[in-house]
C-alpha positions in Angstrom: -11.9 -4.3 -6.1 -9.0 -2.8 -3.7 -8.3 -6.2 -2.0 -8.6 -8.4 -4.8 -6.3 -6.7 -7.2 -3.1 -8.8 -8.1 0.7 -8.0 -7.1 2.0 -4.9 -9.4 3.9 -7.6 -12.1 6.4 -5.1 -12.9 7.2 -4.2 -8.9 7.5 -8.3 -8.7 9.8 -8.3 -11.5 11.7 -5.6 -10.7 12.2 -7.2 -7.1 13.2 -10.7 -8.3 15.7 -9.5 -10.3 17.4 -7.3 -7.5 17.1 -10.1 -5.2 18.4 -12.3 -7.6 21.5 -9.9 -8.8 22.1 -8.2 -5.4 25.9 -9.2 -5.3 26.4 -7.3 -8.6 25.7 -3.6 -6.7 24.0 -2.8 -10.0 22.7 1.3 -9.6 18.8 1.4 -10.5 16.7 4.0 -11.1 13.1 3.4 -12.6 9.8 5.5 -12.8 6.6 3.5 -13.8 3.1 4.4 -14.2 0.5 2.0 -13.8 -3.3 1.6 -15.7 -4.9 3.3 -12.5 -2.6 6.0 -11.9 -0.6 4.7 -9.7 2.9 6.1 -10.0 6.3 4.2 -8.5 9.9 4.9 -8.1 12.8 2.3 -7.5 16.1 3.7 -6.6 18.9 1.4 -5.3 22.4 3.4 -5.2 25.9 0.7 -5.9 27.5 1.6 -2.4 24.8 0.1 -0.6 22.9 -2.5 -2.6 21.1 -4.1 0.1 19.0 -0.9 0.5 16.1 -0.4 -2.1 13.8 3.0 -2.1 10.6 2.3 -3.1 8.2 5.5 -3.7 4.6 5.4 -4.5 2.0 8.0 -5.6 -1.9 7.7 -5.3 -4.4 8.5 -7.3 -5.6 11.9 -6.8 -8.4 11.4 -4.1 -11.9 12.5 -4.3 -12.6 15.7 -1.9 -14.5 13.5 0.5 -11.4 11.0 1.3 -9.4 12.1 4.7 -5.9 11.2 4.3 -3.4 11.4 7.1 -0.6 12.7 5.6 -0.6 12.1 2.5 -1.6 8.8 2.8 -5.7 6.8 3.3 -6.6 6.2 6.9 -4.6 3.0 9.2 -2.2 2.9 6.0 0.8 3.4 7.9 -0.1 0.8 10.1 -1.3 -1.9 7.5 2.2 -1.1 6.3 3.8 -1.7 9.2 2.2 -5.1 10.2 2.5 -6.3 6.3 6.1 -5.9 6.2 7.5 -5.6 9.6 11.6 -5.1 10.5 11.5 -5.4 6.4 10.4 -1.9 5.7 10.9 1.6 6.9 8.9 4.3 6.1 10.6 7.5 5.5 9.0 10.7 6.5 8.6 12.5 4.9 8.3 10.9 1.1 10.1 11.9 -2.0 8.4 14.8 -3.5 5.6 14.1 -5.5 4.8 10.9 -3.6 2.8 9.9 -1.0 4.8 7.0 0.7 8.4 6.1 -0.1 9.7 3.2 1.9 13.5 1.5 2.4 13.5 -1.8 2.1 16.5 -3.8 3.4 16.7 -6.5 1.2 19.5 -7.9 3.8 16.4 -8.9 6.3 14.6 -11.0 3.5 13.9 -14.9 4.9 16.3 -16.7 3.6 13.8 -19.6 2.5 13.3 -19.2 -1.3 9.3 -19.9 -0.7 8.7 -17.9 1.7 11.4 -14.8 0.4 8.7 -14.8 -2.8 5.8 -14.8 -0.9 7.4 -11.6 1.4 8.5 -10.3 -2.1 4.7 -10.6 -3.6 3.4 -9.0 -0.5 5.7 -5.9 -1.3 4.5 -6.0 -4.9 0.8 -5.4 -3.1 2.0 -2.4 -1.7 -1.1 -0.5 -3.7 -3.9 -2.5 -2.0 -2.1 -2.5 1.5 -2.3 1.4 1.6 -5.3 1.5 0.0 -7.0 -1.0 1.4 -6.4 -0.1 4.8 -9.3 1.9 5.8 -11.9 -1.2 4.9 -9.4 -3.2 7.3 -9.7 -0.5 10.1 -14.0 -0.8 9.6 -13.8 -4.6 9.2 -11.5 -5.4 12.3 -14.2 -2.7 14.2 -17.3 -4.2 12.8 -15.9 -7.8 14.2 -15.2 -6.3 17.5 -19.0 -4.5 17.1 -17.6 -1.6 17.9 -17.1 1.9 16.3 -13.6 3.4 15.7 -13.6 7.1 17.3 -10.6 8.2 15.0 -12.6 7.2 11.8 -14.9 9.8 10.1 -18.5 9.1 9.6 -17.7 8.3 6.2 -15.4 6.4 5.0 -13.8 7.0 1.5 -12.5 4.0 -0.4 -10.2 5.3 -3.4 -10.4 2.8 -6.3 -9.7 4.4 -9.0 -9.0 8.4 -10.2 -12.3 9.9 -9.2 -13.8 6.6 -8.4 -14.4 5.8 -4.5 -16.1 3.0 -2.6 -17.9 4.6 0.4 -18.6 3.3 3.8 -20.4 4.3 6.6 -19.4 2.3 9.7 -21.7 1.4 12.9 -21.3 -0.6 15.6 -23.6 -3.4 14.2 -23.1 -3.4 10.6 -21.1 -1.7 8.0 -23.2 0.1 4.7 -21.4 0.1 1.3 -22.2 2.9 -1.2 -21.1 3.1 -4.6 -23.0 5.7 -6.8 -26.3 3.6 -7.6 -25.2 0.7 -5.5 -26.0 0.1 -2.2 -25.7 -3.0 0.7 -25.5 -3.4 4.5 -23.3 -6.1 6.4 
């Protein structure tokens, strides 16, 4: 499911070894696709190494999921609070993405523990975005209350042409998934 999907290994990878070889200014430019059709860019330019674009393109949603510019609904904000002073989102993306984001590898704790874990975080970039409109539901459904900027449904993209469904209410939260059904 969305929020139990590992770190993207390559984005790790990729990551530790910039971190790792930052005072070499190194010029990077690398397009991936990953098994769900999710599509990244890394760009890092030699006159300023500390600097690293990241871009990132969705799968194509089904007709029923609202995005907000370009990207699921509270994304920008999961972004924000996962990342903080780390990460800025530039608006708009790089064409043919939906989020690209400059990371200032300059800010990164310098405590080799937590630098990883912040690093791993980033690698989750996929389910941050797209996990972000089942935090919105949950943090409302904790607070039993009924966010008035969410539609009545709420589209969950999983996979291409695969979506969870949710329809929120003040008391309890229902799940739909073609012949699946439950109710929190």
């Amino acid at each position: 499911m969305i929020l139990l999907q590992s770190p993207s290994r390559y984005l790790l990878q990729m990551l530790l070894n910039r971190v790792q070889n930052l005072e070499k200014g190194v010029e990077l430019d690398c397009y991936w696709v990953e098994f769900d059709d999710v599509r990244y860019h890394i760009q890092v330019a030699m006159r300023n190494p500390q600097f690293l674009l990241l871009s990132m393109s969705l799968p194509t949603p089904p007709p029923e999921t609202v995005f907000f510019g370009g990207l699921p609904f509270g994304a920008v904000e999961a972004i924000k609070a996962a990342y903080g002073v780390l990460v800025q989102i530039l608006d708009p993306p790089r064409d043919g993405f939906n989020l690209t984001m400059k990371l200032n590898l300059s800010k990164l704790p310098p405590n080799e523990e937590q630098r990883h874990a912040l690093l791993v975080k980033i690698a989750s970039v996929r389910e941050v975005v797209l996990g972000a409109p089942l935090r919105v539901v949950l943090k409302h459904l904790a607070s039993k209350t009924v966010a008035t900027d969410v539609d009545r449904l709420v589209a969950l993209v999983h996979r291409p042409k695969e979506s969870f469904f949710l329809v929120p209410q003040k008391h309890k939260l229902e799940f739909n998934q073609e012949n699946y059904s439950c109710t929190w």
